[in-house]
C-alpha positions in Angstrom: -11.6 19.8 -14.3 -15.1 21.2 -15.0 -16.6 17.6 -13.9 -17.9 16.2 -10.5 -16.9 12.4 -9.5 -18.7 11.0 -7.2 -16.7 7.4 -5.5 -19.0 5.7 -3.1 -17.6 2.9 -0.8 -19.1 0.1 0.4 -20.4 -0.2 3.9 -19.1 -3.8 4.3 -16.1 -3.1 2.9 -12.9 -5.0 5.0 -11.0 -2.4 5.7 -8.2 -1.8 8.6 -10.0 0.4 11.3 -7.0 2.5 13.0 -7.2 1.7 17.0 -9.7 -1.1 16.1 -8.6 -3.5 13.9 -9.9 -5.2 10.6 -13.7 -4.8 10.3 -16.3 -3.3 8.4 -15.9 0.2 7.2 -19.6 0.9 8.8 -17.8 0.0 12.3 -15.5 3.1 11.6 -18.4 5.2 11.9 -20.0 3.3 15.3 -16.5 3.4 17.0 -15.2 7.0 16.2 -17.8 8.7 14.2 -17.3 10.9 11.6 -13.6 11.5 12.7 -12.6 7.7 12.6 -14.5 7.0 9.6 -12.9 9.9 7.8 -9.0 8.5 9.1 -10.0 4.9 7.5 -11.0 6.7 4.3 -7.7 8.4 4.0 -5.8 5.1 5.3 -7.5 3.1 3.0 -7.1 5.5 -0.6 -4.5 7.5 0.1 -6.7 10.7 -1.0 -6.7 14.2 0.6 -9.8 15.2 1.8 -10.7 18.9 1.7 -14.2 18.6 3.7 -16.5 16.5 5.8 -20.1 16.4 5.9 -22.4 14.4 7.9 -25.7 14.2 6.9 -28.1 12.3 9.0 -31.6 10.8 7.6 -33.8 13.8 8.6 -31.2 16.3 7.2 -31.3 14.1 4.2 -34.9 13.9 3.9 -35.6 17.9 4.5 -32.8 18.8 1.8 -35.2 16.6 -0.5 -37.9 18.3 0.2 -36.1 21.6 0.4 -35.6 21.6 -3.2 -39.1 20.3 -3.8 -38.6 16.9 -4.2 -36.5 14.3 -6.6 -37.5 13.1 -10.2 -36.4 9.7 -10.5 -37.2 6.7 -12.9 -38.0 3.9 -10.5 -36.7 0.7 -11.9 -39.1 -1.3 -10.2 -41.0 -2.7 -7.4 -39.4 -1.4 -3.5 -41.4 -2.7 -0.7 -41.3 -3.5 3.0 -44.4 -3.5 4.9 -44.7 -1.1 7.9 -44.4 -4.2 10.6 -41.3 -5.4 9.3 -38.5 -4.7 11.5 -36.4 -2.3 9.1 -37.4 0.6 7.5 -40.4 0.1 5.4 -40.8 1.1 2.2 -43.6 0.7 -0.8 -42.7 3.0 -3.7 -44.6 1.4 -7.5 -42.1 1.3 -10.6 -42.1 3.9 -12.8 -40.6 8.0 -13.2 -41.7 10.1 -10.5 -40.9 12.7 -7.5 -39.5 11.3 -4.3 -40.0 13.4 -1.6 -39.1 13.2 2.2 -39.0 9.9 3.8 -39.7 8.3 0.2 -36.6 9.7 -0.9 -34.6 8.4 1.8 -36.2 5.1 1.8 -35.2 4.5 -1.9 -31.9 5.4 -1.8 -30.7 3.5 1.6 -33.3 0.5 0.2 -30.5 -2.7 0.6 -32.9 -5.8 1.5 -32.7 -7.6 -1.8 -29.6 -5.4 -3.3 -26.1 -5.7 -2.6 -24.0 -2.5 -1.5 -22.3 -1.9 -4.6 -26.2 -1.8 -6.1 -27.2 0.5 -3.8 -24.0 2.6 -4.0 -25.1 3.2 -7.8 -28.9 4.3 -7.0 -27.3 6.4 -4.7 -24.9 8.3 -7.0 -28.2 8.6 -9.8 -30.3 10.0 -7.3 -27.4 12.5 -6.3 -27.2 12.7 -10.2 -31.1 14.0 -10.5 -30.8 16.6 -7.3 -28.2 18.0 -8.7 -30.1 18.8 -11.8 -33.2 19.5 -10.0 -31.7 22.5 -8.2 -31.6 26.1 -10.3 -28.6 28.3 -9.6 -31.9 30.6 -8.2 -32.5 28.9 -5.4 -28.9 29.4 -3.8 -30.0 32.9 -4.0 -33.6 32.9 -2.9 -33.3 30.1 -0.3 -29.9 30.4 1.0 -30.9 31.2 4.6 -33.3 27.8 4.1 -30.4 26.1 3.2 -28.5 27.1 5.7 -31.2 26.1 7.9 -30.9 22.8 7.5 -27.5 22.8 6.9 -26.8 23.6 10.4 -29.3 21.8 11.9 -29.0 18.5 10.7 -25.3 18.2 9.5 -22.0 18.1 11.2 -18.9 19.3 9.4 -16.0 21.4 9.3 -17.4 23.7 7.2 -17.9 26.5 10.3 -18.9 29.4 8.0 -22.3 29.9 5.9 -20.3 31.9 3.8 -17.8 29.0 3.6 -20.9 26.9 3.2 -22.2 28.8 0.4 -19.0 28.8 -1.7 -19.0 25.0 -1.8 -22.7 25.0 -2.7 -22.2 27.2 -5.4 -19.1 25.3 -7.1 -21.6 22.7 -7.1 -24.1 24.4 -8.6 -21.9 25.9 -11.3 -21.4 22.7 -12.5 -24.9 21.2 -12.8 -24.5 21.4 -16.3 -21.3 19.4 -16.4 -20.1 15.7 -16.7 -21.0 13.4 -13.2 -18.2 10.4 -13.7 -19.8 8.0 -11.3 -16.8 5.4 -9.9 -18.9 2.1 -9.6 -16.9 0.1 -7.2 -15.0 -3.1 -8.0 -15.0 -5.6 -5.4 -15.9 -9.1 -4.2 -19.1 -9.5 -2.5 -18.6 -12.1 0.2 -21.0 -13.3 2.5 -20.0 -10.9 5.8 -17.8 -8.4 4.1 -17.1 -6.4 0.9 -13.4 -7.6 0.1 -11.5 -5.8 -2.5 -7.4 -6.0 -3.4 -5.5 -2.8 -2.7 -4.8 -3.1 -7.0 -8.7 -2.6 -7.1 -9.0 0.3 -4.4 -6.1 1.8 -6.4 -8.1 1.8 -9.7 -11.3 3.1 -8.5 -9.2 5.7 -7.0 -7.4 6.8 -9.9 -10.4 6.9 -11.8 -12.3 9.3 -8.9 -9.0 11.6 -9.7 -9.6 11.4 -13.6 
C-alpha cells in the first residue's frame, strides 16, 4: 500500500493469556516469551503475523547509535535521578540527538505517563529513525547491521539475506506515509481494559 502502520499495544492491556489465564499482556512475555506473547497477539486481533523480532534494550540502544543517533523534539522535562530504583533518566526539553542509553531511556520513560502515552513517543521516535537512516547505509553498513542484528535480537528471520530484504522494504519506504494507530482503551488502575468493538477498530485501521 506504499505506507507503513505502526499499532502498538499496551503493556497492561487485559487480555486472555492462552495456558495462563486473564492477565496483563506484559505477563505473556514473562510466562512464554516471545512465542506466548506472539499466540496472545494473534488471539487477541485476529491478524497474521509474517515476522517476529525481539529486540532487547542493548540491541535497542546500539541500533541508535548504529545509525548515529536520533533527532527528536523533546516535549519537555524527563527525569529520574540515578538512586531511584528504576531506570534513571535526565534529558532537558527541547530538539535534539538521542543517542544510546538516552534513546532508550526516553522512549520506555512511563513514571508520570500512561501506556497509551508512551506507546505514541514510541511510534514518533520509530517515526524519526526511520527518516534518519539513508538507503546508503544498508549498503555500506550492512555487515554492522547484521552485527547487531544477530547479536542482540531473536527472531525467525534466520537469513541475513532474509534479513536484509525486510530492511530494505523498510527503507524504500522512508519517504512514505507512517499511519500511527493510537490505541483506544480505558486506563484503569491495574490494567489497560478495552472492548473487543475497540481492538476491532484499531485493527481495521492498522490494515487501512
Amino acid at each position: 500500500r506504499g505506507a507503513i502502520a505502526l499499532l502498538s499495544l499496551p503493556r497492561d492491556l487485559k487480555v486472555e493469556i492462552p495456558g495462563v489465564g486473564v492477565s496483563k499482556l506484559n505477563d505473556a512475555y514473562a510466562y512464554g516469551g516471545p512465542k506466548l506473547t506472539l499466540q496472545t497477539v494473534k488471539q487477541l486481533t485476529g491478524l497474521q503475523v509474517n515476522h517476529l523480532v525481539n529486540v532487547d534494550f542493548t540491541g535497542f540502544a546500539r541500533a541508535v547509535n548504529a545509525i548515529g543517533c536520533v533527532y527528536v523534539d523533546v516535549d519537555r522535562r524527563y527525569y529520574v535521578p540515578v538512586e531511584a530504583t528504576f531506570s534513571e533518566i535526565n534529558l532537558q526539553p527541547g530538539y535534539q540527538a538521542l543517542c544510546g542509553f538516552d534513546a532508550l531511556s526516553f522512549v520506555r520513560y512511563r513514571h508520570t505517563d500512561n501506556d497509551l502515552v508512551r506507546a505514541a513517543r514510541q511510534q514518533a521516535f520509530l517515526r524519526e529513525a526511520r527518516a534518519k537512516v539513508p538507503p546508503s547505509t544498508l549498503v555500506e553498513d550492512r555487515k554492522k547491521l547484521i552485527k547487531i542484528f544477530t547479536t542482540y535480537t531473536t527472531s525467525d528471520i534466520d537469513s541475513a539475506e532474509q534479513m536484509l530484504q525486510v530492511l530494505k522494504l523498510f527503507f524504500d519506504l522512508r519517504s512514505s506515509q507512517i499511519k500511527e494507530i493510537h490505541f483506544n482503551a480505558t486506563l484503569g488502575p491495574s490494567y489497560v481494559t478495552a472492548t473487543q468493538g475497540q481492538i476491532d477498530t484499531a485493527v481495521n485501521q492498522f490494515l487501512g
